[in-house]
C-alpha positions in Angstrom: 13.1 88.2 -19.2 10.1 89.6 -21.1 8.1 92.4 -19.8 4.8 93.4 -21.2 2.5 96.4 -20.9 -1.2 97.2 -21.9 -2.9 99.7 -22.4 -6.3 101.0 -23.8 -8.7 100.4 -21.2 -11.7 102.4 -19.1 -14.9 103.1 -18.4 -17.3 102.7 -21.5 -21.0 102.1 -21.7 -22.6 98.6 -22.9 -22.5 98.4 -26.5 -18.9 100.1 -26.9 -16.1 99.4 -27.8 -12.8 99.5 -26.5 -9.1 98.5 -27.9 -6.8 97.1 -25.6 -2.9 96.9 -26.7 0.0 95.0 -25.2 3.5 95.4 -26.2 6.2 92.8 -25.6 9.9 93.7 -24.7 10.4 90.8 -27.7 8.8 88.8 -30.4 6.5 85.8 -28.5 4.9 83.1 -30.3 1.9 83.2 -27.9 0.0 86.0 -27.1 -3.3 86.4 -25.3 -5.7 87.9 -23.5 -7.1 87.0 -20.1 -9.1 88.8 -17.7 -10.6 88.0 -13.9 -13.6 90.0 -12.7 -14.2 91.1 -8.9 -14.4 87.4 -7.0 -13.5 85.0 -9.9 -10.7 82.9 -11.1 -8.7 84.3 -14.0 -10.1 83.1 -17.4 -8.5 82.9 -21.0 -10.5 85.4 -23.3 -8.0 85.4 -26.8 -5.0 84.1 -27.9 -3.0 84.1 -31.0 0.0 81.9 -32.0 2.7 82.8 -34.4 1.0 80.8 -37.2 -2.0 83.1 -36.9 -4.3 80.8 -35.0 -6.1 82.3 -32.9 -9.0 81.0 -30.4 -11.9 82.3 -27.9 -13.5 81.9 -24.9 -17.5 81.7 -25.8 -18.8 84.6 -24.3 -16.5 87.1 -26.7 -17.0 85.1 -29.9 -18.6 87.4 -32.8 -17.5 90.4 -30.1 -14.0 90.7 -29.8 -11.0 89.9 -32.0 -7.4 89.5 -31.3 -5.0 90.4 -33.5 -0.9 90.7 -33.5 1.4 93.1 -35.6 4.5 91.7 -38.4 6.6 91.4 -35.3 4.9 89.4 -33.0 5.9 91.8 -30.1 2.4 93.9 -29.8 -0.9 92.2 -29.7 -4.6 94.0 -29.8 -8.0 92.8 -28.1 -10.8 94.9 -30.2 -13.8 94.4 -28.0 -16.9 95.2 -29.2 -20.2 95.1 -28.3 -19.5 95.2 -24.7 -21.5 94.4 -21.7 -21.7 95.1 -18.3 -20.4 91.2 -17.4 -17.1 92.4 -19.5 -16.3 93.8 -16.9 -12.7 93.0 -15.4 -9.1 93.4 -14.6 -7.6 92.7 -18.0 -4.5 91.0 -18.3 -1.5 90.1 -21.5 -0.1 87.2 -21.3 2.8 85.9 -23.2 4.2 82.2 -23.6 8.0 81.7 -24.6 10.3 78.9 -23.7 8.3 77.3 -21.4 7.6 80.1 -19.3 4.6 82.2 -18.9 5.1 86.3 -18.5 1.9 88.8 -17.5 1.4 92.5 -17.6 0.5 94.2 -15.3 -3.2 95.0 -16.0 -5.9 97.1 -17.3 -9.1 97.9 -16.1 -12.3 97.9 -18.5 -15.4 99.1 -17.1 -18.9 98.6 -18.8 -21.8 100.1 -17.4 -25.2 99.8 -18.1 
């Protein structure tokens, strides 16, 4: 079992920044980021692999980067630049032996 927990959101105003952390109960080889706004689906914002790749969803690319420490077990989203439509419920995700594992959430707030 893994267990993961974020932390590092909250309210900020557009063109903030914010830096959300996750720590994992373990090393993972996949790490990411996802968030879901009020009345949409869940959507994949970062994630990083053990090799260091890492990829975005186009609305945060030049804005936020993802980055892991030497352990693999704690991953940060640095968001910067941040708008009002950043707004959402956002979530770690880990991937390890063909099994998915999600924190709990953290809420970042944007306003105008």
């Amino acid at each position: 079992q893994v267990q993961l927990v974020e932390s590092g959101g909250g309210l900020v105003q557009a063109g903030g920044s914010l830096r959300l952390t996750c720590a994992a109960s373990r090393s993972i080889d996949s790490m990411g980021w996802y968030r879901q706004a009020p009345g949409k689906t869940r959507e994949l914002v970062a994630r990083i692999i053990s090799g260091g790749d890492k990829n975005y969803v186009d609305s945060v690319k030049g804005r936020f980067t993802i980055s892991r420490d030497i352990a693999g077990s704690t991953v940060y989203l640095q968001m910067n630049s941040l708008k009002p439509e950043d707004t959402a419920v956002y979530y770690c995700n880990g991937f390890l032996g063909g099994r998915s594992y999600w924190g709990q959430g953290t809420q970042v707030t944007v306003s105008s």
